[in-house]
N, C-alpha and C positions, 0 to 999 in steps of 0.2 A: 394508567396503562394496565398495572395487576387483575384491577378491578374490569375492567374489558376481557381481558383473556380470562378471567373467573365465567363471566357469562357467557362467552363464548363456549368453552367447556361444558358449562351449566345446558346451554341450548344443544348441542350436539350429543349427550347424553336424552335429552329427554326425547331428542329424534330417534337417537339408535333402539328407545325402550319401546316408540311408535312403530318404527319396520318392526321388532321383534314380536311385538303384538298383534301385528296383522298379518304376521308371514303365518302364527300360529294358529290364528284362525281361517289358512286355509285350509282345504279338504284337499290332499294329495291325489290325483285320481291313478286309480289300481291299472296297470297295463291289462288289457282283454286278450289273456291268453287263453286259446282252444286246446285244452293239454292232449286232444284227441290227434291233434295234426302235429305234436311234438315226436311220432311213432315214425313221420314222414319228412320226403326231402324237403329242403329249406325254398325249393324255385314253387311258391305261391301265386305269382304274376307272372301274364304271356302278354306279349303284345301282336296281337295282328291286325300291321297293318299300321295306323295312327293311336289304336286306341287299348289300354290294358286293361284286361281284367282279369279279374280274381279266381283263384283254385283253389277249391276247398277239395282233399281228397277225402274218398271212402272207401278203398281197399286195396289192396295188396293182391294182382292177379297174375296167374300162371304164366313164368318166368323170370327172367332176370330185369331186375329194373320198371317193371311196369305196374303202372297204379290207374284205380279208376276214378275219378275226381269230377266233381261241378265246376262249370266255369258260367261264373255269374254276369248273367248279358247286360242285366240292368237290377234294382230293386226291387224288381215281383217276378222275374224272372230268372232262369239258368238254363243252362244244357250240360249233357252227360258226357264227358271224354273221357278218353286214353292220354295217360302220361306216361312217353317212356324215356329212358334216359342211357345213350347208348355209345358206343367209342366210332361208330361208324354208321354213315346212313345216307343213301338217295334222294335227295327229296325229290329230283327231277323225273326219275322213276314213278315212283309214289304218284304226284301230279299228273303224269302221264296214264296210269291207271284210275286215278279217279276222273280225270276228264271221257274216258271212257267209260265208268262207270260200274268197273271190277274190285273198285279198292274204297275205301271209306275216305270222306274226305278230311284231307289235310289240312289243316287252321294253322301250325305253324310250327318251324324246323330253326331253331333257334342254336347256335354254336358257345360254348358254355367253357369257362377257364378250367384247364386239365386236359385238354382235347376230348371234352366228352360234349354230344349232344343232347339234346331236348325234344320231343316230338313230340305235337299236340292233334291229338284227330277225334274223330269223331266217333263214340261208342258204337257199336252195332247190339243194338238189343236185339233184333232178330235174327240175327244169325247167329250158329254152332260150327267150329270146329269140324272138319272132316274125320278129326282125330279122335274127339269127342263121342262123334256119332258109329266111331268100329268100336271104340272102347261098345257101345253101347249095342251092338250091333243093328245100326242103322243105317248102316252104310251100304248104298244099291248101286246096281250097276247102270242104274238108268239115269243117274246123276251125273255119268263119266262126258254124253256129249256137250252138258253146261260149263263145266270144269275145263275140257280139252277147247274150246273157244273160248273161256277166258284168257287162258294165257297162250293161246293162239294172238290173240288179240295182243297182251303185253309184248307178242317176241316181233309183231310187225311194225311196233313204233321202235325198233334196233335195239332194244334192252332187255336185260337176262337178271333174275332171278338171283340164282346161286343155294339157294334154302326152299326149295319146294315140296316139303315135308308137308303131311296133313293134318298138323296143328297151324299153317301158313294159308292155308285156303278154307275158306267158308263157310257155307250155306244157308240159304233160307229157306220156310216154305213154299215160297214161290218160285224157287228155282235160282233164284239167283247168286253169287257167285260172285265172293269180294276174295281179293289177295292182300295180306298182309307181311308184316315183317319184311322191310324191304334194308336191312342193312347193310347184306350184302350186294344187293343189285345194283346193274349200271348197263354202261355199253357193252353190247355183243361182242365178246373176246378183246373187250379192254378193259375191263376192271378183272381184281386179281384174288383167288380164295385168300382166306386170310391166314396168320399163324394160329396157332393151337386150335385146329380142326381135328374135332374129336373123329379118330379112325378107327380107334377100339371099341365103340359102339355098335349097334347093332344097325343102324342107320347105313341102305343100298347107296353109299357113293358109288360114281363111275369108277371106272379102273382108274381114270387118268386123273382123277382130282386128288390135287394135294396143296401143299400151300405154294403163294404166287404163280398156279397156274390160271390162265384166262381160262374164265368164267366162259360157257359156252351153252346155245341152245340145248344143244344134245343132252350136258351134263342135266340140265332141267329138269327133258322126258324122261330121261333114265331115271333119276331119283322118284319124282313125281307115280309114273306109272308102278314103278317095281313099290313102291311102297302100297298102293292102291290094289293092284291086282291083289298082296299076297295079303293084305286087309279083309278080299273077299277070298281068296283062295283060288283065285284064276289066274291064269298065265298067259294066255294067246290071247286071249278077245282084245284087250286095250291094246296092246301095243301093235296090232292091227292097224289102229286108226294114226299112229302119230309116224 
């Protein structure tokens, strides 16, 4: 009986020296970290739809929260997005303007722990900032009847804006005319400005905006045009039209 449990010992020994010999000879593989996308947030995957895929960002663009990123379609392929990351957002807004064909299109509006969202769209390489282009002075008055039927168009499907400053609208050289930043928008005098609306700025709100007041056409053209005109330095000619 000693002698049994001798070689049993004996054999479970020369096992345990087998695993420790071949665990040794493996090759541990190194986790493939991109130390370049450790500068950025952790939401690397979108799903739209059934299927996910991959974001790789590449920069950090003008604003709070927003990055410019590939989103890998397939193996030989990718496309250029916008990732923002935000406490508030329309997507039905949003949708509504790219079915129209004033806003970039929307790939996916995903709701994220913390109450914050995700918003995945589509880059516009050809288009500049209206804001971009007074910075730059390129901004013409002959731009204003493209613009004023864009969000012509946004106020006739019953949704407002709220933020129609001229880093918020577009341009191309073809004239076209995308609308961005839709956090605050919703229904016409039923969604509500938010808190900490910067009023010590230099930024034309209406008289009557302040926080939890509905959101209203009016307050739009007012913002919209008074920023516009005093961009070129005119006063009468826009608000003419609206």
């Amino acid at each position: 009986m000693v002698l049994e449990v001798a070689f049993m010992f004996k054999a479970l020994k020369i096992a345990l020296d087998d695993l420790e010999e071949f665990y040794h000879r493996l090759i541990t593989p190194e986790a493939k970290v991109n130390r370049n996308q450790l500068l950025f947030p952790y939401y690397n995957n979108v799903r739209i739809e059934e299927t996910i895929y991959k974001l790789t960002y590449v920069t950090k663009l003008e604003g709070r929260n927003i990055f410019q990123a590939t989103m890998n379609i397939d193996t030989e392929s990718s496309r250029d997005v916008v990732v923002k990351f935000t406490k508030r957002y329309s997507e039905d807004c949003h949708r509504a303007c790219y079915h129209l064909r004033i806003s970039p299109e929307l790939l996916a509006c995903e709701k994220l722990s913390g109450g914050w969202y995700v918003v995945v769209m589509e880059f516009l390489k050809n288009h500049t900032t209206l804001f971009s282009l007074a910075q730059k002075n390129l901004l013409a008055l002959t731009m204003w009847p493209s613009i004023e039927d864009a969000v012509r168009k946004m106020h006739r499907t019953g949704f407002v804006h709220g933020d129609l400053r001229l880093p918020n609208i577009m341009w191309a050289l073809d004239g076209s005319i995308k609308i961005i930043d839709f956090d605050w928008a919703g229904k016409d005098s039923q969604v509500t400005y938010p808190p900490l609306l910067n009023r010590e700025s230099n930024i034309p709100w209406h008289d009557g905006v302040r926080f939890g007041v509905n959101i209203t056409t009016k307050h739009d053209w007012h913002l919209l045009t008074t920023q516009f005109c005093n961009a070129l330095g005119v006063k009468e000619f826009v608000r003419l039209h609206v």
